[in-house]
N, C-alpha and C positions, 0 to 999 in steps of 0.2 A: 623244471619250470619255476621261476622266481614269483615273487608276489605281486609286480609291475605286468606280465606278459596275465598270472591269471586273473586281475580285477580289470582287466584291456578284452581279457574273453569273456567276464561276467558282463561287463557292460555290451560287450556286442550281441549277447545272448539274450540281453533284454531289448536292444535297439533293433534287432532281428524281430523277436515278439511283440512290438511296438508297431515297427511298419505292418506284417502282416495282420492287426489289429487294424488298423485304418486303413490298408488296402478292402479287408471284408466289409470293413464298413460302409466303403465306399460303392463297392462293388454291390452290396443291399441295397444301397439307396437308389445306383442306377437301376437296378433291376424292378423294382418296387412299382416305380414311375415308368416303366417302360411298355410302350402301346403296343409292345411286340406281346409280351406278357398278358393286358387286357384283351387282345385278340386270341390269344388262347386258352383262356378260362372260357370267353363266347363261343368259339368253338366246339370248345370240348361240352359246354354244356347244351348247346343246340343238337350234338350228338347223342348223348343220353337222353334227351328227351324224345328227339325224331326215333333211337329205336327203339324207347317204352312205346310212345305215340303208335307206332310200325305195330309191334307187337297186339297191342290191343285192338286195332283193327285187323288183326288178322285171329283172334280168339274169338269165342263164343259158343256158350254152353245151351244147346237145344231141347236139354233133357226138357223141360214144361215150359207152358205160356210165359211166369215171371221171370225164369233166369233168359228168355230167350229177349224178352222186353228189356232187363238188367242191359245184357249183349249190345244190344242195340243204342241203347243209351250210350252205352262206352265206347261208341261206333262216333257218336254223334261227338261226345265230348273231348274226341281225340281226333277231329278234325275241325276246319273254319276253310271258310270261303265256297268255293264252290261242289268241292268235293261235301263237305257240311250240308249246304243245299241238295245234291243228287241225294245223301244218305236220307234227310229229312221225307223228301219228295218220295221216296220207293219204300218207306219204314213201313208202311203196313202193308206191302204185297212183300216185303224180306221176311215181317215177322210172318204170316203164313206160311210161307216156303218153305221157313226153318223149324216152326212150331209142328209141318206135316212130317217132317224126313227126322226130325229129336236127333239129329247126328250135333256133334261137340267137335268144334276145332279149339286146340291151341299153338298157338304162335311163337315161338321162339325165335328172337333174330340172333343168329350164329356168326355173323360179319358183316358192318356197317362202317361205312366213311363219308365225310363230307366234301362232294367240291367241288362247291361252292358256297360262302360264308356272304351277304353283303350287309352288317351293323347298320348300316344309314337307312337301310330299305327294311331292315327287320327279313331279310327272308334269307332261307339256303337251302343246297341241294342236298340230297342225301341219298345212295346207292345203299343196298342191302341185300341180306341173304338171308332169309328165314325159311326153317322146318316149321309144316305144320302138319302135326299130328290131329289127323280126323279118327274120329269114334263113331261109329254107325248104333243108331238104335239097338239091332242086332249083336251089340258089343264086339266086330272085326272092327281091327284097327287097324291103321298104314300112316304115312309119311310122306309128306310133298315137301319138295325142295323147290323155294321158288325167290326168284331174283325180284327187285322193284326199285324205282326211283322216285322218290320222293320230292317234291316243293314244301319243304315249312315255312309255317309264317308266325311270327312275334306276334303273340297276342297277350293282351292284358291278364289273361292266366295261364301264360308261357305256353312255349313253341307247341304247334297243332300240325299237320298232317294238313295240305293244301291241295296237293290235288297225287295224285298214286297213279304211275303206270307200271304195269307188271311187262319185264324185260324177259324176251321168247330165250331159252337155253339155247345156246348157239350163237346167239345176236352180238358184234361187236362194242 
């Protein structure tokens, strides 16, 4: 290899490094500004939130009167609209209920998807699948596996729980 063929390879070895330096670059900026992009941070974040949201309306610790009042709060502040309203409207014949039986659920959601997203309306759908471990006063314990669909709605202190239908096992 003479000195003419390797300063023709150093140079293309940097004209090589060169393009793909302003192709990334390029290809950053499209991405950066891309609606496709801001659609999926909303998304994904309407997701994490609907199944915290999910989860905590499906928890609640019975042991005494404050944690079971705590519950309920967390009932309250993890939905809006109307679901919000029935929760308000029945909190003191729930807190009874729950304050008599002292049994403890918690909620874990195990599988959660959105879909449907709409940005302009603030709301989306959300399917799910949460375990929820009951604890009876008596201290037996067991597991329910139960399916639900969710409506969230954008609210000024992020996405809530609108309204919950619990989906029959079986059901298409």
């Amino acid at each position: 290899m003479n000195t003419r063929t390797r300063g023709l390879g150093g140079w293309a070895a940097v004209l090589a490094a060169a393009l793909t330096c302003v192709l990334g670059g390029w290809s950053y900026v499209q991405a950066r500004d891309d609606d496709t992009l801001a659609y999926a941070k909303s998304r994904d974040a309407a997701l994490a939130a609907g199944k915290h949201q999910l989860a905590r309306l499906n928890s609640l610790d019975g042991t005494d009167a404050t944690r079971v009042d705590a519950g309920l709060q967390q009932w309250l502040d993890a939905s809006t609209g109307p679901l919000h309203d029935q929760l308000a409207r029945t909190r003191a014949k729930d807190a009874s209920a729950l304050k008599k039986s002292g049994s403890t659920a918690r909620g874990t959601v195990t599988d959660a998807a959105l879909t449907a997203l709409d940005e302009r309306t603030g709301t989306a759908e959300l399917i799910a699948t949460v375990d929820i471990k009951i604890t009876e006063r008596t201290g037996k314990a067991g597991t329910q596996r139960k399916r639900f669909e969710a409506t969230l709605a954008r609210t000024a202190e992020g996405w809530k729980v609108k309204a919950l239908t619990a989906i029959p096992v079986g059901a298409a």
